[in-house]
C-alpha positions in Angstrom: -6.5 10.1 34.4 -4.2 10.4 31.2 -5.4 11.6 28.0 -3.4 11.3 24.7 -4.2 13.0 21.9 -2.5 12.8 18.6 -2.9 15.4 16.0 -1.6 14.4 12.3 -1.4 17.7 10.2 1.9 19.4 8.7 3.7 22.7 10.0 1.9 24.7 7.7 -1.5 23.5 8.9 -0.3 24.0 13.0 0.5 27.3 12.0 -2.3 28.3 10.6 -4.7 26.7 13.2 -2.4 28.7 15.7 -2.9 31.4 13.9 0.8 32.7 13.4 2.2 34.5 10.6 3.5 32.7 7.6 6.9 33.5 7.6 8.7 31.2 5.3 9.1 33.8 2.6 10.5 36.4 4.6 13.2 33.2 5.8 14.1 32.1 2.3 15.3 35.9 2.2 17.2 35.9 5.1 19.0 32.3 4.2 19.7 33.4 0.8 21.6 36.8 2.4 22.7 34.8 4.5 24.4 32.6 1.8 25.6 35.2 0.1 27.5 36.9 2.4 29.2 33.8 3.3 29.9 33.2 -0.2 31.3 36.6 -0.4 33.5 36.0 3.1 34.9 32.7 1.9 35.7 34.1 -1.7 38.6 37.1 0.0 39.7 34.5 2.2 43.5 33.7 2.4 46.0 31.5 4.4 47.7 34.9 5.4 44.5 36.7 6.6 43.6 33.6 8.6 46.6 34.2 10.5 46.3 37.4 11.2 42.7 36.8 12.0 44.1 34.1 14.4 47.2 35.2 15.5 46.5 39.2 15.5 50.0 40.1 17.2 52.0 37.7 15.1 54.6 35.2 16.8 55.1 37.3 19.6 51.9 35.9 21.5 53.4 32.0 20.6 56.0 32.6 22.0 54.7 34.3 25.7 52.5 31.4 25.7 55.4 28.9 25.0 57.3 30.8 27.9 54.2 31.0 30.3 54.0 27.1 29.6 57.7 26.3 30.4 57.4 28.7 33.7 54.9 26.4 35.0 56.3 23.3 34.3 59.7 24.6 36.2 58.3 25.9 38.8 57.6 29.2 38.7 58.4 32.4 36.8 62.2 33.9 36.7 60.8 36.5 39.4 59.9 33.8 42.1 63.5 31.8 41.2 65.3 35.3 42.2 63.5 36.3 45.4 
């Protein structure tokens, strides 16, 4: 036996027949500090910081990463090609 039952009302109204807390003032607050401080992030943001942010120990890490890469692809490190 299968029994379907549709309920037309809004979010508000399932809420309140739930009887859970009406909340959407205290997120309208939270979204709008939200906003803000993204606002406030994107404003002091420059190419250079990126990079650091990104990159935190400069070229240095390219370039073991670059090395690590070309040390697979011949075969090994330089310690397994002298051993």
């Amino acid at each position: 036996m299968k029994i379907k039952l549709d309920i037309d009302c809004t979010p508000q109204e399932a809420r309140t027949f739930f009887g859970l807390p009406d909340v959407e003032k205290m997120q309208e607050a939270m979204m709008k500090e939200i906003q803000d401080k993204m606002l406030e992030g994107v404003k002091t943001l420059d190419a250079e910081s990126m990079m650091k942010t990104w990159m935190p120990t400069g070229m240095k890490n390219l370039d073991q990463m670059q090395n690590m890469f070309w040390s697979s692809f011949t075969g090994g490190s330089d310690k397994d090609s002298k051993e």
